[in-house]
N, C-alpha and C positions, 0 to 999 in steps of 0.2 A: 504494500500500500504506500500509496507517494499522496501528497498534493492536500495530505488531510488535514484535521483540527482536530486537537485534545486538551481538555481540559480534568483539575482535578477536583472532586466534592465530594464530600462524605467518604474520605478512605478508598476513593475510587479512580481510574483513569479510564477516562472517557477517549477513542479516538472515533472520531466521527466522519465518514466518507472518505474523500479522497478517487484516488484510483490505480488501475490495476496494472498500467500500461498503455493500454489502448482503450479500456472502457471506464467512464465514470460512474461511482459508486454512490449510493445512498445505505451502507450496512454501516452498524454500531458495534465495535467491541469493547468492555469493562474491566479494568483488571482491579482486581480486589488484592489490595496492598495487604490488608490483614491473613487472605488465605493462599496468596503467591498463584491465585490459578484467573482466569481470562473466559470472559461469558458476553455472549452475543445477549444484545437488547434490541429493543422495538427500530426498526430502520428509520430513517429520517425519510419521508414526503417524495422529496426532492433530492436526485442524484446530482453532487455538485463535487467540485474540487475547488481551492486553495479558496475556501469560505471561511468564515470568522466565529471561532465561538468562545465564549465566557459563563462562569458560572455567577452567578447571583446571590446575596444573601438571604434571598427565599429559597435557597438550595436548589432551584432551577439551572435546566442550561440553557442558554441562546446559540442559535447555529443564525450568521447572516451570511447573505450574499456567498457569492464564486460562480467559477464558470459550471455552464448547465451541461457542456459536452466536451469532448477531447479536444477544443477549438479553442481560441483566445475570442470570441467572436459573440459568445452565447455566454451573454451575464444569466445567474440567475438571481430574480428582484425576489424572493420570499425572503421570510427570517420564520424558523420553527423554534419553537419550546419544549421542551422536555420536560416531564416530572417523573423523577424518579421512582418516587413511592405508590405510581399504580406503571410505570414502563411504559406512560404514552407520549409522543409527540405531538404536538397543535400547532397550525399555521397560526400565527397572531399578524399584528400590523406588520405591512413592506417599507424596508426605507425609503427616502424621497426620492434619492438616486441609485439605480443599481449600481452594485463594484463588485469585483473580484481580487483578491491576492492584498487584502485590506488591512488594517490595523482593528485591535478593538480592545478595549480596556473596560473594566464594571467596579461601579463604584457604590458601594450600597443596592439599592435596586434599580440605580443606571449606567446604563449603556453607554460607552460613548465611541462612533464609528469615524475611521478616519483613512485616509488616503486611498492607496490601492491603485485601479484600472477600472473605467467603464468601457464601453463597444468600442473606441476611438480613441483616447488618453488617459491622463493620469487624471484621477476625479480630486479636485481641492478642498471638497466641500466636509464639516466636520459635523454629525449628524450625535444626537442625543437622543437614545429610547428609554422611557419612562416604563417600566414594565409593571407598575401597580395600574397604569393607564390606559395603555397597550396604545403608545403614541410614540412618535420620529417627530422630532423638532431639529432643523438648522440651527443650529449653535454658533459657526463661524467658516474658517476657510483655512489650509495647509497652506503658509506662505511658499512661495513658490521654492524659494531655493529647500525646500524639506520634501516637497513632491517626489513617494515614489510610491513602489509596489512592494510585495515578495518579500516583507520585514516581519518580525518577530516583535511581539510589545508585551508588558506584562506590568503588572502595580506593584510597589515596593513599600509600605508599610516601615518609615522611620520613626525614632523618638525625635521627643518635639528638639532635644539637644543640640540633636545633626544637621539638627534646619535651621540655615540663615537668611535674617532678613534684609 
């Protein structure tokens, strides 16, 4: 599997899609840290690659945006949910703008989506989902010299010490 998204919640790792080679996927596999062994859960919707997803502190996951086929050409615009504790996926709200191969960071129960690739370019726009809402709000814009795709983002949790003002 190449091209996928994982995230970790509740003593778990999520990898989610991706692909195989030649085909893009929509299967979930779970590896459970406590019992060293790996379980297939409910598939996601929509077969996509290099999509974005984070977990929530409603212990949910978000899967956004990637490409819909082996092409750079075919966004796909859903964002699914996950809950764990019955193994099901739900389409909720689509972002404003399709991307693929995006940034996404969660902060409490929001979302916040950034850069990537739409059909034609690099997308600049920085999209905010409210997941108690089930709403995408424009927040702002990736200055240009930051525009890109195909990066890794993650949230770092400092004491107030190490922060200056």
């Amino acid at each position: 599997r190449a091209g996928h998204s994982s995230v970790v919640l509740q003593e778990h790792i999520y990898v989610i899609a991706g692909h195989n080679g030649n085909i893009c996927q929509n299967s979930v596999e779970c590896y459970n840290l406590l019992t060293d062994q790996w379980n297939t859960v409910s598939n996601i919707s929509k077969a996509r690659r290099f999509a974005a997803a984070a977990a929530t502190t409603a212990e949910k996951i978000i899967v956004v945006g990637g490409f819909g086929d082996m092409t750079a050409t075919t966004i796909e615009n859903s964002c699914e949910m996950f809950e764990p504790s019955t193994n099901q996926w739900s389409l909720v709200s689509s972002p404003l703008k399709p991307r693929a191969a995006h940034g996404i960071v969660s902060i409490d129960d929001t979302i916040y989506l950034f850069g990537g690739e739409n059909e034609i370019a690099y997308e600049a726009t920085v999209e905010r989902f409210d997941v108690k809402n089930n709403e995408w709000k424009r927040v702002g814009y990736v200055p240009e010299t930051l525009q890109a795709s195909y990066f890794g983002t993650s949230q770092l949790k400092l004491p107030k010490e190490f922060i200056h003002k």
